[in-house]
BALUMLUM-431929 format. One record per residue (C-alpha): residue number from 1; residue in one letter; x negated, y, z negated. Coordinates in Angstrom, 3 decimals. Each point is the difference from the previous one (the first is absolute). Layout:
// residues N
  pos  code         X         Y         Z
  NUM     A         X         Y         Z
...
//
This chain:
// residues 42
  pos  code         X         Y         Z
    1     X   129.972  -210.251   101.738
    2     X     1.731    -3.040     0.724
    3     X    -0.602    -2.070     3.268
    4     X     3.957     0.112     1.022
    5     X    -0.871     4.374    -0.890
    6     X    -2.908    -0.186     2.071
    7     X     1.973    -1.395     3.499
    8     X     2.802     2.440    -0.513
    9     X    -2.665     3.164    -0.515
   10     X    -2.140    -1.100     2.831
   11     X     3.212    -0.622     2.129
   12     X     1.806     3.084    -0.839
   13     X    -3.719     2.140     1.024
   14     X     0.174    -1.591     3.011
   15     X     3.022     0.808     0.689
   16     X     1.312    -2.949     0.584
   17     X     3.306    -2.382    -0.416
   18     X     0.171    -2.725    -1.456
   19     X     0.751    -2.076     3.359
   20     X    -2.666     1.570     1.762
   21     X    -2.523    -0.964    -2.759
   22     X     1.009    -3.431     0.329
   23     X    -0.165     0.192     3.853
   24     X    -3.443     0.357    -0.425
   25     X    -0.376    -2.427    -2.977
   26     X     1.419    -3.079     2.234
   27     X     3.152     0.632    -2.981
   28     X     3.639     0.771     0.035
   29     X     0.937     3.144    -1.632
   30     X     1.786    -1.886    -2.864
   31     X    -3.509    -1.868    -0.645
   32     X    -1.426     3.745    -0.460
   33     X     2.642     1.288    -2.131
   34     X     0.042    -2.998    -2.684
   35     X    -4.364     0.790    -0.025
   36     X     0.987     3.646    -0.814
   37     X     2.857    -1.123    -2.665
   38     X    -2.838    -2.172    -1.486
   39     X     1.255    -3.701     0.719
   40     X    -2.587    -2.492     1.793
   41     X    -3.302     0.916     1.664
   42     X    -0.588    -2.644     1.603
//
């Protein structure tokens, strides 16, 4: 499984958005959604 794969599983189980994960992160939603679409990590 891919890292981008691994952030949208463990998201999804969670239950939840992508805006709250970044909430929590310290990242915008958009940040979290280009991780789980595979562009930069960093």
């Amino acid at each position: 499984m891919t890292m981008n794969e691994n952030i949208k599983t463990l998201r999804l189980q969670k239950r939840l958005s992508q805006e709250a994960l970044g909430e929590l992160l310290g990242v915008s939603a958009q940040a979290v959604s280009k991780w789980e679409r595979g562009g930069s990590l960093s």
